[in-house]
C-alpha positions, -999 to +999 in steps of 0.1 A: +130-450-632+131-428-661+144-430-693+189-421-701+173-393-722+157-378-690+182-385-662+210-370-685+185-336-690+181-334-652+222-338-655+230-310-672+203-285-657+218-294-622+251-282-636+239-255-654+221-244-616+255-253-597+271-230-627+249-198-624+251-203-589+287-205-582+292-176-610+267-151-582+287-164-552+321-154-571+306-122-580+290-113-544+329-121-531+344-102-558+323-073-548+329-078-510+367-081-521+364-050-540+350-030-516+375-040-490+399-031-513+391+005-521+373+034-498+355+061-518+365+101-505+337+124-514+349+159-524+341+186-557+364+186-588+380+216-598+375+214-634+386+231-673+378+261-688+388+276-716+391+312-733+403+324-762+437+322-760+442+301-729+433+268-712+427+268-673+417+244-650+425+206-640+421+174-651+432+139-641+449+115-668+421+097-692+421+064-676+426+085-636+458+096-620+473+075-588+493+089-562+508+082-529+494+103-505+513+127-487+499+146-456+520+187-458+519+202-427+545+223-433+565+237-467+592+207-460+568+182-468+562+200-501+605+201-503+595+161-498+576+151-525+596+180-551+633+170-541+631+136-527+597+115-542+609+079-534+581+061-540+563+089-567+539+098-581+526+116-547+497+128-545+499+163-518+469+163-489+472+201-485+455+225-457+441+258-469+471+278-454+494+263-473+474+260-507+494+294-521+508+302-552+542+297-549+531+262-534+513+247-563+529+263-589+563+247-573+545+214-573+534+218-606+562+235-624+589+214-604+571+181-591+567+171-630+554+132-630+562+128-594+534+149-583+503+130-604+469+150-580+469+177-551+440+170-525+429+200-506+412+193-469+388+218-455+406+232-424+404+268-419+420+267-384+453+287-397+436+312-427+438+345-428+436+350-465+421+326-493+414+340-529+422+321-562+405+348-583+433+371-602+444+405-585+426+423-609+395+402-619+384+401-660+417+419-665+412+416-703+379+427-713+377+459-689+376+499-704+410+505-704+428+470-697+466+467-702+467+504-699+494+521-668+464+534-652+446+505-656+442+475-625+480+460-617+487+425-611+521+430-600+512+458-573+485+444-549+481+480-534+469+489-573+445+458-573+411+451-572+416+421-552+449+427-532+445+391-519+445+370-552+467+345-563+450+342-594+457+299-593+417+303-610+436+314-643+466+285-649+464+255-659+472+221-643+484+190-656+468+169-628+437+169-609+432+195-575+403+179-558+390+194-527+377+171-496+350+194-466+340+167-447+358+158-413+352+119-416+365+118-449+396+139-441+398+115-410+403+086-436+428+099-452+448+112-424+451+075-406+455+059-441+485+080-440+492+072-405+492+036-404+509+030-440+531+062-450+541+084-419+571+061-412+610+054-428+601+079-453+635+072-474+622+036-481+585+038-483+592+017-519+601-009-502+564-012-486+529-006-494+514+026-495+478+046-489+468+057-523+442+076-543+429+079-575+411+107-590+394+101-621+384+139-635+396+141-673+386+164-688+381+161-727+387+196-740+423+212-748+443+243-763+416+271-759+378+275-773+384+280-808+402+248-812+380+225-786+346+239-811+361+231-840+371+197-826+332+193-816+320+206-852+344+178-869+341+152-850+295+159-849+296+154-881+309+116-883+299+108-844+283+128-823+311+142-799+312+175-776+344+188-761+331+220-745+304+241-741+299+278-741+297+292-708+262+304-710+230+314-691+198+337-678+197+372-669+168+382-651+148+416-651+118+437-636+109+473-644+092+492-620+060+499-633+046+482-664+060+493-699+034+498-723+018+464-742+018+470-783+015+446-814+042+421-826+038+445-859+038+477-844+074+468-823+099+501-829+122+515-799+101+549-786+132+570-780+106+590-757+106+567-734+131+568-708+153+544-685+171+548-651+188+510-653+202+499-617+223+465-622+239+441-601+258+410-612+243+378-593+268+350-601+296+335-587+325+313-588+354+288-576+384+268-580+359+239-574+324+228-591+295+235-570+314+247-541+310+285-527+282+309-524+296+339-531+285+356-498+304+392-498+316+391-536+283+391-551+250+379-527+257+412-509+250+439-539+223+413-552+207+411-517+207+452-521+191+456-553+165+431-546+157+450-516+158+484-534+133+470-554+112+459-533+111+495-516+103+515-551+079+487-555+060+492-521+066+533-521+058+537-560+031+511-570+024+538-598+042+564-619+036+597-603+036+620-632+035+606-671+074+621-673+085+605-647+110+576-659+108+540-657+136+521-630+151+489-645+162+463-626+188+439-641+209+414-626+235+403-651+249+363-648+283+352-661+296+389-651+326+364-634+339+355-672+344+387-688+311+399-684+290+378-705+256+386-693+264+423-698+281+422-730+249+403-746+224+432-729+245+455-751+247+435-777+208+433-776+202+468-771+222+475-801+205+450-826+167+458-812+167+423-795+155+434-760+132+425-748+123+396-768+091+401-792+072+377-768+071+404-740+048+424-768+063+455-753+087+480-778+126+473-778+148+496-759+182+509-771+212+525-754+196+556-763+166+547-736+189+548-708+197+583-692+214+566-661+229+538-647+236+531-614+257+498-612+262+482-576+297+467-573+309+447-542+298+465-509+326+449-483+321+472-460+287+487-466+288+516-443+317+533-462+305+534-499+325+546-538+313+564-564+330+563-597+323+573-631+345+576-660+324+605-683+314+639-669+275+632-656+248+658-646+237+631-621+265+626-603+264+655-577+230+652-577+235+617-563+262+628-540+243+651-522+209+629-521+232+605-505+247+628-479+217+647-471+196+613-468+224+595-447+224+629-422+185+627-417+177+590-409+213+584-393+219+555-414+261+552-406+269+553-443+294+576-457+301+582-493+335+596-503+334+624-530+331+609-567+366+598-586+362+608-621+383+579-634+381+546-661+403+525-637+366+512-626+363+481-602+348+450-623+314+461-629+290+456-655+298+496-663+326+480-689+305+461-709+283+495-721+320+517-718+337+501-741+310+507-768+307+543-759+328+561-740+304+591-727+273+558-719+258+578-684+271+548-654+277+554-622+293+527-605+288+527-564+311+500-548+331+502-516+369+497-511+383+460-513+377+443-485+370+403-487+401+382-485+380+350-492+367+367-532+357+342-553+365+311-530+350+280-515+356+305-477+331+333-491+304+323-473+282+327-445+309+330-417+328+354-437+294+374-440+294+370-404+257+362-410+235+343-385+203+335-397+173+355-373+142+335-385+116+358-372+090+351-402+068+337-381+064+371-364+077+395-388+055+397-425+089+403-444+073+419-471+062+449-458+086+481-449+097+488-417+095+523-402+126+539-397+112+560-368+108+528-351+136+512-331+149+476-344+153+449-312+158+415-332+188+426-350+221+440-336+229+477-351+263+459-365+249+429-377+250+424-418+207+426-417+207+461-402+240+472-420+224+459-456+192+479-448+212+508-442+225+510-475+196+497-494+172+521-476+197+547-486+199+543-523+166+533-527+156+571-515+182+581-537+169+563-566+129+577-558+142+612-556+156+601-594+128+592-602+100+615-594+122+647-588+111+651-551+128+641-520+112+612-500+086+624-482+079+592-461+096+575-431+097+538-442+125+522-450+138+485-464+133+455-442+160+439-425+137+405-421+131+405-462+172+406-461+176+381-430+153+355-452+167+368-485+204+357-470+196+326-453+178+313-488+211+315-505+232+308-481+219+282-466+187+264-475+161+267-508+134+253-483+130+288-469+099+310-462+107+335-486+116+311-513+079+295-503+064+323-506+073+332-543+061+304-554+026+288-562+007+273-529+011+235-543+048+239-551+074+208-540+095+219-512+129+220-526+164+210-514+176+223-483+204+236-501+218+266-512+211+274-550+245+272-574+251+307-591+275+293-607+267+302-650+273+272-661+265+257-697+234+258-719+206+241-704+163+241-712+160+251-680+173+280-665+194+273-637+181+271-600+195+308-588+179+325-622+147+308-617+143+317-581+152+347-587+125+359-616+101+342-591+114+364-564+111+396-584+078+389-595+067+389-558+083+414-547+083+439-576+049+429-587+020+449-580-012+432-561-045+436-576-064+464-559-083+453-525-120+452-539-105+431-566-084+409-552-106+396-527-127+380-550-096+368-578-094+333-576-062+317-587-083+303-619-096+336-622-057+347-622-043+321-644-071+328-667-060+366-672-025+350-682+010+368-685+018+393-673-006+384-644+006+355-613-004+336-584+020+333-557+019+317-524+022+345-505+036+354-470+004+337-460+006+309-486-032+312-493-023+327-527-025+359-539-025+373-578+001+397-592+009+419-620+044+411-626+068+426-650+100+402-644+114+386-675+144+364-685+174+377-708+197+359-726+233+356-708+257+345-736+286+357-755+278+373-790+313+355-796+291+321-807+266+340-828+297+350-853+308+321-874+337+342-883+343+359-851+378+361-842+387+348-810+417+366-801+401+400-806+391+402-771+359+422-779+334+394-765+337+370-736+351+335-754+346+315-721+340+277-726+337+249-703+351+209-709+329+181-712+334+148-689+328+114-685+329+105-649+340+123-615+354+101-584+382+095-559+388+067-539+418+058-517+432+020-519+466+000-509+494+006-532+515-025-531+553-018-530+569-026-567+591-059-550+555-073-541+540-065-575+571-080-590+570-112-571+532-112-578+541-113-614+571-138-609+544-164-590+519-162-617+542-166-644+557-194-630+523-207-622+514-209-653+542-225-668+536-253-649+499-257-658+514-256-692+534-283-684+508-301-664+483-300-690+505-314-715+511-344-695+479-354-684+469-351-722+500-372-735+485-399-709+447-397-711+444-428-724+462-447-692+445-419-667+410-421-684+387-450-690+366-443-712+348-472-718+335-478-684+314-447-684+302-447-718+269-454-722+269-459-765+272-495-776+306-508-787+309-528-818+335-548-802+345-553-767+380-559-778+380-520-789+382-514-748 
């Protein structure tokens, strides 16, 4: 046997085992129990932003708000949960159809605490409309805003976006989170069944199918305040409230500009600028939700493509006069036109390009036109505004018309409206720092009822995907004496081409004086894959073929457009996008040369020379002139800027901690009560338990019989 020292070690480390092993068993049933207890709902946020002057957005209360859910089906079960509530908060399950204004703004304004979240299901059965963007979009920072000519919120027929309800711009005490999948909607829906759809007048008497959203959002009051709250705070703990809505723009010029000396830097005034924009974000009600399919992939899809045809028809300049073409595509032109604003704002202090492109700044002065693409709706039926008297603008006109008439391309332009009631363009941004700045602005009427909303996207498009790249080498042009069998003549490929073809002859005549002479025209398969990319899936051909050989297949998800906050890296749309233009605006090196470039040989000649996959993803080297831009507000360069000028987009976005939902069993308040009632009394007689076994634990307890020290005196037992 061993020694009392021994056996009483092996004692305490068996209890110490049975310890840490009964502690794992009550924490693997404590998870089991919790998990039983609670079901998670997967769904996107809508979130805080904040201006200015104003405060938008949702967010849930700091510790999560809990409400009883509530399936509406019709506008008396939003009467419901207003006027009656007997077991509140409530927490609305709402169908598209029924997500109006007047509907949340009653369950806001008039719900107060017994309305504590609003969960939105994806079920488009019943739409016919769906747009949470304002009437007139960026209201505040356009030419001519508050104006009786200017854009009218009241008067739809007067609007930009007839179909808004403009829920984007208020602000909600509680969280709106939005639910797409079926099977989670299907939880929901026979949570509510089993526990809530019955005696309605007494549900407090019973249990109920809850959830709880935790979404809070940190900042408050408007951007002024919420960086001055982050400046304070930083400097005794290091706290953020919100950031500054804030990005990349991207760029390409048609041929090369001319390469000087970081000392020799000076805007040239000779040389001269035909700038063709596009805006290429987009936004929601809800975080990473929406594609923007009409409202802006549609005029980004036709500059790319215009590009890409003065690219393949004008690898070189003509004549030494003839002027440069560059391409922009603005981001954050959805709050108040940030990535535009800052272009100005750079052209005017000499800060564009940046000094590492080693090519000579440009100014306003550079740029004798502008052609700015709105949104093309209905792309066989095209606008032309401008708000100065321009040389250019018949010119255009007639190009347009005369161009249309010889390649029967089903696009009509209506005569040009002298007018500064523009559409929201880019065209404001470089307006409303002078007045006479050369923009024409070619846009179609309003036509997308889905405008900035989580329904914009490939059905509204009415886009199906063709996926001929296998047969079809999308990067050359297609001959327009040639008939088109893959495509339908109405579908969106051959529609897009149309117009794109259109004004890129448009823009060649601009450029070298002379009318077209050839008969190619854009590719409907470089839009097909061009669509399907960012609509649909990154891990696309064209996307592939951008991109070096050894590149990682990415997500098969559409890229976010979304601007977001400041990041290292720019985000995913901006960087496919410069690799995009790169390969498609960029010239190859000639044949005799590029047969024998290797890709060290390309990488050795450095910027601005690349290696892309190519459409045969063998690799191929290019000389590219694609660039990034800074897209954010010259509001945060100015300590002392004043926010409520309205000069400069102020846009911010709130910090968060965590994002979730989950639905559970609410138990009635008479079973929480006599929950409370059994423990209390539970404990009162442990109390009194306790004190009794201790006021006899000499009678219940001998102690000597299992003490193992030696007694002086036996009598002491």
């Amino acid at each position: 046997m061993g020694s009392p020292q021994v056996t009483n070690v092996r004692q305490w480390a068996t209890l110490l085992l049975l310890l840490v092993i009964a502690a794992s068993v009550q924490n693997a049933d404590s998870q089991r129990i919790k998990d039983n207890m609670y079901a998670s709902i997967s769904g996107a946020h809508c979130f805080r932003r904040l201006n200015g002057t104003h405060v938008t957005g949702c967010s849930s209360r700091q510790g999560g708000s809990i409400g009883v859910l509530h399936l509406v089906r019709s506008v008396a079960d939003i009467d419901f949960v207003v006027e009656h509530h007997p077991a509140g908060p409530y927490a609305p399950v709402i169908p598209p159809h029924l997500f109006t204004r007047e509907n949340i703004l009653r369950l806001r304004d008039q719900g107060g605490e017994h309305v504590s979240a609003v969960v939105l299901i994806n079920n488009a059965s019943e739409l016919v409309q769906y747009s949470q963007e304002s009437r007139c979009p960026n209201q505040f920072s356009g030419l001519i805003s508050g104006t009786a000519d200017s854009c009218s919120v009241e008067q739809p027929e007067k609007s930009w976006n007839p179909w808004g309800t403009g829920l984007l711009l208020e602000d909600f005490p509680f969280p709106i989170y939005y639910v797409p999948h079926p099977e989670e909607i299907q939880k929901m829906v026979d949570c509510f069944a089993k526990f809530n759809n019955f005696d309605l007048e007494y549900q407090h008497r019973r249990s109920l199918c809850s959830i709880e959203i935790k979404s809070f959002m940190s900042a408050a009051v408007d951007s002024r305040v919420c960086l001055a709250r982050s400046i304070f705070f930083n400097s005794l703990n290091p706290v953020k409230f919100c950031d500054p809505l804030q990005g990349k723009n991207v760029f390409a010029t048609l041929f090369p500009r001319v390469q000087v000396k970081l000392e020799d830097r000076k805007v040239d005034l000779n040389e001269r600028i035909i700038l063709v924009s596009s805006r290429m974000d987009t936004t929601t009600m809800f975080d990473g939700v929406g594609v923007g399919a009409m409202d802006s992939l549609v005029p980004f899809t036709v500059l790319v493509s215009v590009s890409h045809f003065l690219a393949k028809v004008l690898p070189k300049r003509l004549q030494d006069d003839n002027p440069n073409v560059l391409f922009m595509f603005f981001n954050g032109e959805s709050y108040d036109y940030i990535g535009s604003q800052r272009f100005v704002y750079d052209l005017q202090k000499g800060a564009f390009p940046t000094k590492g492109g080693l090519t000579n700044p440009l100014s306003l002065d550079n740029i004798d036109l502008m052609i700015d693409l709105g949104t093309f709706d209905d792309p066989n039926n095209l606008r032309i505004y401008h708000a100065s008297e321009l040389a250019a603008v018949p010119q255009i006109a007639q190009a347009i018309d005369q161009i249309n008439r010889k390649w029967n391309l089903n696009v009509t332009a209506e005569a040009p409206v002298l007018t500064k009631n523009l559409p929201p363009v880019s065209s404001h941004s470089f307006l409303r720092e002078n007045a006479s700045f050369p923009s024409v602005v070619v846009t179609s009427a309003p036509g997308n009822r889905y405008y900035h909303s989580i329904y914009d996207d490939s059905e509204n498009l009415k886009f199906v995907y063709g996926n001929h790249s296998r047969t079809r080498d999308f990067t050359e042009l297609e001959d327009l004496q040639q008939t088109i069998v893959d495509f339908p003549t109405n579908s969106i490929q051959m529609r897009l081409r149309n117009v794109s073809t259109l004004l890129g002859m448009t823009l060649y005549e601009l450029v070298t004086k002379t009318a077209y002479p050839g008969t190619l025209g854009t590719s409907p398969y470089l839009i097909d894959e061009f669509l399907y990319c960012f609509l649909e899936s990154a891990d696309c051909p064209l996307f592939m073929a951008a991109v070096k050989p050894d590149f990682p297949r990415p997500f098969p998800i559409s890229p976010q457009r979304y601007i977001s906050v400041h990041s290292t890296l720019p985000s995913e749309a901006s960087s496919w996008t410069i690799r995009l233009l790169g390969f498609l605006v960029g010239q190859p090196l000639p044949n005799d040369t590029a047969a024998n470039t290797s890709r060290a040989d390309c990488q050795a000649l450095h910027l601005p020379y690349n290696w892309f996959a190519g459409y045969s993803g063998h690799g191929e080297c290019r000389l590219t002139t694609q660039n990034f831009s800074q897209a954010s507000s010259p509001a945060f360069l100015d300590d002392d800027y004043d926010f409520r000028s309205g000069r400069y987009s102020t846009w911010t976005e709130s910090t968060w901690r965590e994002m979730s939902a989950r639905i559970f069993l609410q138990p009635a308040a008479s079973h929480e009560t006599l929950t409370l009632s059994i423990g209390f009394v539970v404990m009162l007689l442990s109390f009194v338990l306790v004190f009794l076994i201790n006021s006899r634990s000499e009678v219940l307890f001998n102690q000597c019989g299992a003490s193992t020290v030696p007694i002086a005196s036996p009598t002491q037992c």
